[in-house]
C-alpha positions as CSV (number, residue, x, y, z in Angstrom):
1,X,14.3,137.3,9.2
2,X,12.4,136.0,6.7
3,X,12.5,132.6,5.2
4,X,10.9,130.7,3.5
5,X,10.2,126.5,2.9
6,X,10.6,125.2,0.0
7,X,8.8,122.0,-0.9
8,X,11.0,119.4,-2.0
9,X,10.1,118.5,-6.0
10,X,7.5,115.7,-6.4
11,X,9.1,112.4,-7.4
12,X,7.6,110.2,-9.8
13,X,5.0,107.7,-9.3
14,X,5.7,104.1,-9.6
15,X,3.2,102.2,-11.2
16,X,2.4,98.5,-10.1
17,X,-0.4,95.4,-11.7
18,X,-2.1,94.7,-9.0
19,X,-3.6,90.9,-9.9
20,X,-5.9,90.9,-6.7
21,X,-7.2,93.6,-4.8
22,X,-8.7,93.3,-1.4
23,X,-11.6,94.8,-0.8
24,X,-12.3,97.7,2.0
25,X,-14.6,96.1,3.7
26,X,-12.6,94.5,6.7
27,X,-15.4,91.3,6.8
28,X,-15.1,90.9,3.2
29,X,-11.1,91.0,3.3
30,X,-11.0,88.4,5.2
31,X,-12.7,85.8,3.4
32,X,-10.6,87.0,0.2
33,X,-7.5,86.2,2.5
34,X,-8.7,83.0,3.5
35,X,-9.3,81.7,0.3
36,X,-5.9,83.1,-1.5
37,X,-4.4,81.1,1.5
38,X,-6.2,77.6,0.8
39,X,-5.1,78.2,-2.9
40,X,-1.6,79.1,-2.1
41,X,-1.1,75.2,0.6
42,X,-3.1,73.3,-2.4
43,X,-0.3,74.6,-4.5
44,X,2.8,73.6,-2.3
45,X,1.2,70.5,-1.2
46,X,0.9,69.3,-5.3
47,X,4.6,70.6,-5.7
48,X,5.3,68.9,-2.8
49,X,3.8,65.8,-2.8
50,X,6.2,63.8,-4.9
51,X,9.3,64.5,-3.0
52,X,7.7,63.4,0.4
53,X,7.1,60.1,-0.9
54,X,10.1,59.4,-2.3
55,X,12.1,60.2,0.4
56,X,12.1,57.1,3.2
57,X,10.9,58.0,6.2
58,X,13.0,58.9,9.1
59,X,13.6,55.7,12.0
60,X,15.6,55.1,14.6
61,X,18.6,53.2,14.1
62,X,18.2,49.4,14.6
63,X,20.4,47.4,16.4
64,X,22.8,44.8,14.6
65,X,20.6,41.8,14.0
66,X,22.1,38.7,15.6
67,X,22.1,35.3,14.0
68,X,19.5,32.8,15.3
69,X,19.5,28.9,15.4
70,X,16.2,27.3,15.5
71,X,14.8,23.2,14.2
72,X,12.1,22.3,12.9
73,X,10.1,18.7,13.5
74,X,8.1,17.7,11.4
75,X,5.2,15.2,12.8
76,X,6.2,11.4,11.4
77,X,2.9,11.1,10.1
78,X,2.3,14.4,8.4
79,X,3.2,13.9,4.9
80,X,3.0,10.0,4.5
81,X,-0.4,8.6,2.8
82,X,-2.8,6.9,4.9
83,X,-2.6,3.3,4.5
84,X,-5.8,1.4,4.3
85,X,-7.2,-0.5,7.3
86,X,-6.4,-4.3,7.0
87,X,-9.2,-6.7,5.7
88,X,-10.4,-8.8,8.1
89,X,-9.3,-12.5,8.4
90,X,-5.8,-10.8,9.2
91,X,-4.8,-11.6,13.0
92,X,-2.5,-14.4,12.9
93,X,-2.7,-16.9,16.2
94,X,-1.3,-20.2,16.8
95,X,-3.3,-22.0,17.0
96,X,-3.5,-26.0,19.1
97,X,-2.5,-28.4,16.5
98,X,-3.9,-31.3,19.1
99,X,-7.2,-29.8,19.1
100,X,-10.0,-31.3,16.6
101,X,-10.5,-29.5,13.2
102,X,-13.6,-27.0,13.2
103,X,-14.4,-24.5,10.9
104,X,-15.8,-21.6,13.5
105,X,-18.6,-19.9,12.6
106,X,-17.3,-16.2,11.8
107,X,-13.4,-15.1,13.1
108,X,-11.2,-12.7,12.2
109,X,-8.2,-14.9,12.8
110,X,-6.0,-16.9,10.8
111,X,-3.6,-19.9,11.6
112,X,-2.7,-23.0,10.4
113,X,-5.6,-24.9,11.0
114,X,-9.6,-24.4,11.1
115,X,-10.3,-24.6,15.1
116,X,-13.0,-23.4,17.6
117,X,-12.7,-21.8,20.7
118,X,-13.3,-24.3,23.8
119,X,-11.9,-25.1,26.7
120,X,-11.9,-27.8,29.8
121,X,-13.6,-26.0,32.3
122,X,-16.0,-23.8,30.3
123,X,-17.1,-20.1,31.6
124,X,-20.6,-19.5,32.0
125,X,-22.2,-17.7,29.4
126,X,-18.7,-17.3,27.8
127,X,-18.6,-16.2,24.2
128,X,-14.7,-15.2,23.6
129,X,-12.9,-16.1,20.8
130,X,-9.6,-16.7,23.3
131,X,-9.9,-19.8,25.9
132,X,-9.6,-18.8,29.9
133,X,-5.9,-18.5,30.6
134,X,-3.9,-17.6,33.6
135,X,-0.7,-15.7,32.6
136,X,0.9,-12.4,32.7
137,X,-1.6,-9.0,31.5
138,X,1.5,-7.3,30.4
139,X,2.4,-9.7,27.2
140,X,0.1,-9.5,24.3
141,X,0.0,-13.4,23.3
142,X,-1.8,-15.6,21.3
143,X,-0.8,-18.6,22.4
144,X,-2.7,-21.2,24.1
145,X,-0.6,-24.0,24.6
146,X,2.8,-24.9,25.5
147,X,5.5,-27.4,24.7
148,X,9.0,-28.0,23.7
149,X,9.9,-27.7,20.0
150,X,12.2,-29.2,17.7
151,X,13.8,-28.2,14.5
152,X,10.8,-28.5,12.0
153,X,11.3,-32.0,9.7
154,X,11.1,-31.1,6.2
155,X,8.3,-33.2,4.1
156,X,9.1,-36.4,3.7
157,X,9.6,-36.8,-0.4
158,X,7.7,-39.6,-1.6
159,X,9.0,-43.2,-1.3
160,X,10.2,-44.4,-5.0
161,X,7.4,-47.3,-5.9
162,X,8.5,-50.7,-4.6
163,X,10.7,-53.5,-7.5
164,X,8.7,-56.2,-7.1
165,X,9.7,-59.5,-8.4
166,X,7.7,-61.8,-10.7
167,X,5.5,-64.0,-8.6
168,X,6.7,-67.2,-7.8
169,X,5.3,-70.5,-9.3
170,X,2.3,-72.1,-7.0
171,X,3.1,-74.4,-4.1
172,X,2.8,-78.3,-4.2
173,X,-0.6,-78.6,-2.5
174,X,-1.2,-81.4,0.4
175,X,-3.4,-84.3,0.9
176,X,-6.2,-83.0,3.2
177,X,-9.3,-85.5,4.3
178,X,-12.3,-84.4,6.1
179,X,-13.1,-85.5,9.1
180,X,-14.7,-89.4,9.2
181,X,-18.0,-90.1,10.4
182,X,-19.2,-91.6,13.7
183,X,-20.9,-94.8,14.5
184,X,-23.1,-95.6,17.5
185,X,-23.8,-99.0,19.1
186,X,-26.0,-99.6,21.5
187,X,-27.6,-102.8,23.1
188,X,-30.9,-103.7,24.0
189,X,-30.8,-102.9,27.3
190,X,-31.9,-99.7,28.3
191,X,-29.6,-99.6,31.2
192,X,-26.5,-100.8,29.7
193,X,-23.2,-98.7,28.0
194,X,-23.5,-98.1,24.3
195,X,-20.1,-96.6,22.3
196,X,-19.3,-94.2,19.2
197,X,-16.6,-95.8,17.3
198,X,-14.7,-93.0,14.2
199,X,-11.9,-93.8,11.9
200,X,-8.9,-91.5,12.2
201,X,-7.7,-91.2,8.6
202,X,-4.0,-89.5,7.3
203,X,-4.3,-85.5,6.9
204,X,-7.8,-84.8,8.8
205,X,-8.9,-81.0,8.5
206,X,-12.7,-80.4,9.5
207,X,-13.3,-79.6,5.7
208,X,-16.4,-80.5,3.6
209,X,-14.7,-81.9,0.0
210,X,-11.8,-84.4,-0.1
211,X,-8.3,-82.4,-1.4
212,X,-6.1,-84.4,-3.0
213,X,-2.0,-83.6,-3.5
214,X,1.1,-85.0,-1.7
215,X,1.1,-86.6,1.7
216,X,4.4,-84.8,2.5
217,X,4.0,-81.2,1.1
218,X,4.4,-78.4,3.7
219,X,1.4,-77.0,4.3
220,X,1.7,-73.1,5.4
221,X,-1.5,-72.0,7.2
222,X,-2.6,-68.6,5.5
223,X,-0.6,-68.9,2.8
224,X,-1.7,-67.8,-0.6
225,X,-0.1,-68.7,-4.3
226,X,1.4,-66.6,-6.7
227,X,2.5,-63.2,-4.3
228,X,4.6,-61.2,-5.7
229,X,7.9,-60.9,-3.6
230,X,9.6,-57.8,-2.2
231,X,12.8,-57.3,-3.4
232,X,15.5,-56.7,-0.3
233,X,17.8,-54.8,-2.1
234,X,14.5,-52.1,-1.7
235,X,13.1,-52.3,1.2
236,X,9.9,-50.2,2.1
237,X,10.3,-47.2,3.7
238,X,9.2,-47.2,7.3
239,X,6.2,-45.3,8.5
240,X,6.4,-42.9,10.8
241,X,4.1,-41.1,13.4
242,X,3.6,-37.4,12.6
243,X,3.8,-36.1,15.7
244,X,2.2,-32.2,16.9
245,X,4.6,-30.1,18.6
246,X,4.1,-26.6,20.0
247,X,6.8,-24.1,21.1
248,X,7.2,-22.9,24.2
249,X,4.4,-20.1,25.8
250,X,3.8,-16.9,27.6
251,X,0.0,-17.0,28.2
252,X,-1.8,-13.3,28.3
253,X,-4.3,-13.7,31.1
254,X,-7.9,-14.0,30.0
255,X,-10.3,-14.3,32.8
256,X,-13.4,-14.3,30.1
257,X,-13.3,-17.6,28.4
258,X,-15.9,-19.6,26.1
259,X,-18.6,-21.6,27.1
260,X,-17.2,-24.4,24.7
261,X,-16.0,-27.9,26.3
262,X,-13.2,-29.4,24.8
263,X,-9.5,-29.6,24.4
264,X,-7.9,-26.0,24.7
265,X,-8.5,-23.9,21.2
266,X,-9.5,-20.2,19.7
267,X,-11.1,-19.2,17.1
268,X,-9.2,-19.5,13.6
269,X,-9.6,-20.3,10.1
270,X,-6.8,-21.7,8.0
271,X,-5.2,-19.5,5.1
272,X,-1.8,-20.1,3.3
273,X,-0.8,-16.6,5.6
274,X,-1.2,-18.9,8.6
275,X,0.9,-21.8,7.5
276,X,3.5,-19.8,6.7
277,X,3.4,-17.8,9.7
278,X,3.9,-20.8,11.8
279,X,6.4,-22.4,9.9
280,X,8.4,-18.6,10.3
281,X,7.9,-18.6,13.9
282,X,8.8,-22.1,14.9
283,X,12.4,-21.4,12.6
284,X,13.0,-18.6,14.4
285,X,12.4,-20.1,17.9
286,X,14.6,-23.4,16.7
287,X,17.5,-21.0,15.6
288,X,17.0,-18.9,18.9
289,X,17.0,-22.2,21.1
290,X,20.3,-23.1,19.0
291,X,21.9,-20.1,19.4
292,X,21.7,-19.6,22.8
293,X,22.9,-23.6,23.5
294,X,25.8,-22.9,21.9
295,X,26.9,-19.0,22.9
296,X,26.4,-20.5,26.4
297,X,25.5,-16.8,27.0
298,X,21.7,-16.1,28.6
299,X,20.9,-12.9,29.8
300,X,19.2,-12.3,33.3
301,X,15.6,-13.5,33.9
302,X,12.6,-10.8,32.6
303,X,15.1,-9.4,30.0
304,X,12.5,-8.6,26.6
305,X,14.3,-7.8,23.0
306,X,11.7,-6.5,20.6
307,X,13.2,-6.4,16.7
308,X,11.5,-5.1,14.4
309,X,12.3,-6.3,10.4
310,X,10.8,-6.3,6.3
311,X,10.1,-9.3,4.7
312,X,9.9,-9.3,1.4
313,X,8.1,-12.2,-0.9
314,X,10.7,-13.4,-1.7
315,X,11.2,-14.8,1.8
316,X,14.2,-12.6,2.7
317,X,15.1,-10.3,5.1
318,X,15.4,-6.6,3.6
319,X,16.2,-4.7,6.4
320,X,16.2,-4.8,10.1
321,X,14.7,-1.5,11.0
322,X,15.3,-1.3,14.3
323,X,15.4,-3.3,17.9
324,X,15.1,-2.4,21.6
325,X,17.3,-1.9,24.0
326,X,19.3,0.0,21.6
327,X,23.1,-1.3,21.1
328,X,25.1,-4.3,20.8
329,X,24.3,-6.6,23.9
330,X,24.8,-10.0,23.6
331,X,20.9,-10.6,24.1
332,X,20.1,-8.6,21.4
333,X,22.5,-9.8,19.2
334,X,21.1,-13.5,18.9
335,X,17.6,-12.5,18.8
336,X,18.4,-10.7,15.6
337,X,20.4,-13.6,14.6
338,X,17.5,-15.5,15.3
339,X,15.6,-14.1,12.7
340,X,18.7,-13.7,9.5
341,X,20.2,-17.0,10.2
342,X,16.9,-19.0,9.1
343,X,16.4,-17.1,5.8
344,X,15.0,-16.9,3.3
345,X,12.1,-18.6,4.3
346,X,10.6,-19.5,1.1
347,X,8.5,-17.1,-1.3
348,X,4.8,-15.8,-0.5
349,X,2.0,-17.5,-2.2
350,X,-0.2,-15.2,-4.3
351,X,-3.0,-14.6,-2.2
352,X,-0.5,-13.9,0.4
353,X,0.9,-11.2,-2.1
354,X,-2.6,-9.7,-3.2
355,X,-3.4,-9.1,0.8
356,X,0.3,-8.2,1.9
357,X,1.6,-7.1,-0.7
358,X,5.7,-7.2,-2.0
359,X,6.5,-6.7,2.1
360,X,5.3,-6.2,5.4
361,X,7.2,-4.9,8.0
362,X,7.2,-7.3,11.2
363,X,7.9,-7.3,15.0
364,X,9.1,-10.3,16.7
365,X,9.4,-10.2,20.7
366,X,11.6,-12.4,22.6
367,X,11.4,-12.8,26.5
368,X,14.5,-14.4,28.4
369,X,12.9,-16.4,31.5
């Protein structure tokens, strides 16, 4: 049996555009294929790229944030402007108003009175501006004496001038005749008596010239004519005695004197700041004294109230700013009292203003014994 295979009829051949061909040569296809693939990532990355950096990317969830509490403290001194350092001649002291006056020779301190620094027993080779004391190193003082105060007298005004009366007419004068003359006798005999015989006449004074006037006029030793009389319905105002006080003192100890002998003083030089400063302290230690007399209250013994107030030029109180211990004992109430009741205490002067200013702040200490 016979048969026979047909081929199957050829189909047609597609056609295809071939844009790259790859070479034979297996070395060289490979470096065509390496390149087409750089080309081809270039491409995607610039199509890419914009969409990848749009899109935020991915992170793990983050817990709920929870609500925090902080404060902040800002240092006191951090935004206020530096004041400038105080000129010098600006430490008040009190001065010891029995001491002689003495303008020292070159001090920073002011008071009430020009004074230098000397003491009783003076300290070899001593050239402090502070007398030897013996007192307490933990109080800052400058006091140097101690006393007992009273309320400061205010200046006597000045006495209205005396009404005189018109002088009244002369006196009558008297008769006066000077002494009368002596006579000696004496005999011949050298040892017998001799005698002095005088005539006592009416009115004898031991005076040169005669006077003549009446027998019987008074005769007032001292007097003189034609004085004008006082009237009595104004009588002269009697002078007094002014009299130096001192308050009473805590002395800082000062082993380190001056070499100065004298009644106790420091250095200090007198300024209108000074005088006013005294006259301030000794109100408030008047009005403290007072105060306590009459609250009948008085703390225990080493009890120390520190209060702290602006005064303005006026003389007044501004504001307390603060005191210590904090709250409303009965100790610290009448030192603060202390220092309101007496106010205003008169306005500043104005070289107290150009150096001080329109206020200064101030801190007064007060120590129950």
């Amino acid at each position: 049996m016979n048969s026979t295979l047909e081929q199957p009829p050829a189909l047609p051949r597609r056609r295809y555009v071939r844009f790259f061909r790859l070479s034979d040569d297996s070395d060289t296809r490979a470096v065509q294929i390496g390149i087409l693939g750089t080309i081809l990532i270039h491409l995607l990355l610039l199509l890419l790229a914009p969409r990848i950096l749009r899109q935020p990317p991915a992170s793990k969830a983050r817990p709920a944030a929870v609500p925090q509490t902080f404060s902040i403290e800002i240092a006191p001194d951090a935004f206020k402007p530096k004041i400038p350092p105080k000129p010098p001649g600006f430490k008040f002291v009190e001065a010891n108003p029995n001491a002689p006056e003495n303008v020292p020779d070159k001090t920073d301190n002011v008071s009430f009175m020009n004074q230098q620094a000397a003491q009783e027993k003076p300290t070899p080779n001593g050239k402090s501006d502070m007398p030897a004391l013996q007192g307490r190193k933990d109080v800052q003082s400058t006091q140097i004496v101690t006393g007992q105060l009273t309320k400061p007298q205010e200046p006597t005004p000045p006495a209205p001038p005396v009404q005189t009366l018109p002088p009244s007419p002369a006196a009558p004068r008297r008769e006066q005749n000077p002494l009368a003359g002596d006579e000696k006798q004496k005999g011949d005999d050298l040892n017998g008596y001799g005698s002095n015989f005088s005539k006592v006449s009416d009115n004898a004074k031991p005076i040169p010239d005669e006077v003549k006037g009446l027998k019987d006029a008074p005769l007032v030793d001292g007097a003189v004519s034609m004085v004008p009389q006082i009237d009595p319905h104004h009588p002269q105002p009697r002078r007094t005695l002014q009299q130096q006080h001192v308050r009473p003192a805590i002395f800082t100890d000062n082993q380190f004197g001056t070499a100065n002998i004298g009644p106790t003083a420091l250095d200090s030089k007198w300024s209108n700041y000074g005088v006013y400063m005294q006259r301030l302290i000794e109100e408030v230690q008047v009005s403290w004294d007072k105060i306590l007399e009459q609250s009948q209250i008085y703390p225990s013994p080493g009890t120390v109230v520190s209060v702290t107030f602006r005064l303005n030029s006026k003389g007044e109180i501004s504001r307390i700013v603060g005191h210590k211990p904090d709250g409303d004992a009965p100790s610290t109430e009448c030192c603060v009292s202390a220092i309101t009741i007496p106010a205003p205490y008169g306005p500043w002067t104005e070289d107290m203003i150009s150096v001080l200013g329109n206020e200064q702040e101030m801190t007064f200490t007060f120590y129950y014994q």
